[in-house]
SEMAR-558183 format. One record per atom (N, C-alpha, C, O): residue in three letters; z, x, y. Coordinates in pm, whole numbers, plus 50000, padded with zeros to 5 digits. Atoms other than C-alpha are relative to their C-alpha. Layout:
AlaZXY;...
! end
This chain:
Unk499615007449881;Unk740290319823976;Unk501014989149965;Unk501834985550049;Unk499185011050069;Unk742080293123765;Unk500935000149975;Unk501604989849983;Unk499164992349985;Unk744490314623703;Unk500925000150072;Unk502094996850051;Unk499334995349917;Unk745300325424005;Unk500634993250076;Unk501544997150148;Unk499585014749925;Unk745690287424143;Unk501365000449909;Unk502445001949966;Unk499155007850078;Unk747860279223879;Unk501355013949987;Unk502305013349909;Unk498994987849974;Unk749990315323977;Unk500764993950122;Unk501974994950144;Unk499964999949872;Unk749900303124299;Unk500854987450012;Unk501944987950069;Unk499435010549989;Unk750830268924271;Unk501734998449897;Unk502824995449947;Unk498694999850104;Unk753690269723957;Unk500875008350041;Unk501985004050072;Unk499084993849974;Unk755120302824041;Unk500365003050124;Unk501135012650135;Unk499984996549867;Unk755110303024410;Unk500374986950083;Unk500234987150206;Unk499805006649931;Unk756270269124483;Unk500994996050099;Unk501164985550161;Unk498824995649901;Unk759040280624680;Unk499194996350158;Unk499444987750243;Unk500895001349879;Unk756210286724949;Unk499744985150053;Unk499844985450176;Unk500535008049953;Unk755130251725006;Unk501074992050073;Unk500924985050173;Unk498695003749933;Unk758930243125056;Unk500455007050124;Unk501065001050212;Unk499334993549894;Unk759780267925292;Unk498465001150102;Unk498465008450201;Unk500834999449904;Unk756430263425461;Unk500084980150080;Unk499934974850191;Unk499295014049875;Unk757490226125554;Unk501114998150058;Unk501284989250140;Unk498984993149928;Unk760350237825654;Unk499935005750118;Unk500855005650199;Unk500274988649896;Unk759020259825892;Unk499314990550109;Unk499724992350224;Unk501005012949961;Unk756600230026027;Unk501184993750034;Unk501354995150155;Unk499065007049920;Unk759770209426081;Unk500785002850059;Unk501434993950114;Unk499484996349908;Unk761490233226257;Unk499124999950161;Unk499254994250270;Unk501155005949866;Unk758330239326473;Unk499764986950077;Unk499534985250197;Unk500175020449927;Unk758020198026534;Unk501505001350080;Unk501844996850189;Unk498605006249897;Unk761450198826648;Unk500415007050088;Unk500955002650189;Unk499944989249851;Unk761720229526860;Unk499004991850114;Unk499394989850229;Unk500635001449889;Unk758450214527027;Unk500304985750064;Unk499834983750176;Unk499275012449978;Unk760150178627058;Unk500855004350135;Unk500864998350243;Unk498804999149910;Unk762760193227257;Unk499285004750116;Unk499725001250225;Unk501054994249879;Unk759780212427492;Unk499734987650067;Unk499704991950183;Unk500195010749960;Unk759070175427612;Unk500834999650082;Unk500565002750198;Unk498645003849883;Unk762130168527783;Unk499815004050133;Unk499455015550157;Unk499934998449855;Unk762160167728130;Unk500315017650079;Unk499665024550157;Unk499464988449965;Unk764140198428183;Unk499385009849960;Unk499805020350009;Unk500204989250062;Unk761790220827952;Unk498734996750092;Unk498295008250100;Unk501085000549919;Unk758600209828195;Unk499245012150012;Unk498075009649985;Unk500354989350009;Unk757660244828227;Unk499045002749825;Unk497915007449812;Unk499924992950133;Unk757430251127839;Unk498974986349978;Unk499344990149867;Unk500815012649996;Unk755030217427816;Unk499145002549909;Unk499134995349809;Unk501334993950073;Unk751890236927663;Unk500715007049880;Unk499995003549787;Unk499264993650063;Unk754340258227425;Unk499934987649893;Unk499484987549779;Unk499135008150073;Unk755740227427321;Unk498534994149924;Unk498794993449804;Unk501265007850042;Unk752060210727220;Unk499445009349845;Unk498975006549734;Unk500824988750126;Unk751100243427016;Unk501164996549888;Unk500814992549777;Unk498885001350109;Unk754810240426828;Unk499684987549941;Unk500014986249823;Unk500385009550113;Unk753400206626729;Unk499375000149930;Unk499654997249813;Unk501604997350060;Unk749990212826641;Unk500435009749875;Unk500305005749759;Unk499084994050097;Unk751890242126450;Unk500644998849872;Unk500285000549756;Unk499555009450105;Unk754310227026287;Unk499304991049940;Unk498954995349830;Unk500615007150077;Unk752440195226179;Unk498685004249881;Unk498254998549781;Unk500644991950123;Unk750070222226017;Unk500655000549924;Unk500374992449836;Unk499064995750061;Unk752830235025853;Unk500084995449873;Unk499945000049759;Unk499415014250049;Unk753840202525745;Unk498904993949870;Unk499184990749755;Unk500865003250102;Unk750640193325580;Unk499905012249912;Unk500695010649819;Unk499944988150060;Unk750130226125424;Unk500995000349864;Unk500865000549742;Unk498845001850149;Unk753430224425248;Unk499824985149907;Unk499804985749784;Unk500655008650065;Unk752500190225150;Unk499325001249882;Unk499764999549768;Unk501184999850077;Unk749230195424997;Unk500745007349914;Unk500985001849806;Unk499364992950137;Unk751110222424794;Unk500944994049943;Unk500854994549820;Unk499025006950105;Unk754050203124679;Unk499174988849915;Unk499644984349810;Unk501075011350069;Unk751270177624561;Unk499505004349860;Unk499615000049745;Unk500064993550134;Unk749880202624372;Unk500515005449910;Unk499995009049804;Unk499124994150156;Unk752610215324169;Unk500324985549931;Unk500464985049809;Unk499855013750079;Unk753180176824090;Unk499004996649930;Unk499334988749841;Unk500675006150037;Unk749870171123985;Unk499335010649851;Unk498675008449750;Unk500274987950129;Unk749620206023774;Unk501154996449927;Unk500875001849820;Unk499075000750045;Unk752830196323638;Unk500044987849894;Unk500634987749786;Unk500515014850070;Unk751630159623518;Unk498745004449861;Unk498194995849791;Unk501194996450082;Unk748970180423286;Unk500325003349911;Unk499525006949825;
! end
């Protein structure tokens, strides 16, 4: 299993980048759902946050951990 973290985290840290990436596109697509004019899209726009700000942490926590496997 120790292994497979340390597969996961070192050689795959592409993922945690392009997964906050993905999270800050989501935050900002659902930013723009707010606006007056997108009123309709309101609920859309709530999930694209909730979404994204997953995202966001997600990639986080993983860029954390290649810093903190990296410090070892």
């Amino acid at each position: 299993m120790r292994n497979a973290l340390k597969i996961l985290v070192q050689d795959y840290s592409w993922i945690h980048l392009s997964l906050g990436l993905l999270g800050n596109f989501a935050f900002f697509v659902g930013s723009i759902g707010f606006l007056p004019t997108f009123e309709d899209y309101k609920i859309a726009a709530v999930w694209l946050f909730i979404m994204g700000s997953f995202l966001m942490l997600i990639g986080s926590v993983g860029e954390l951990l290649v810093d903190v496997w990296n410090e070892r």
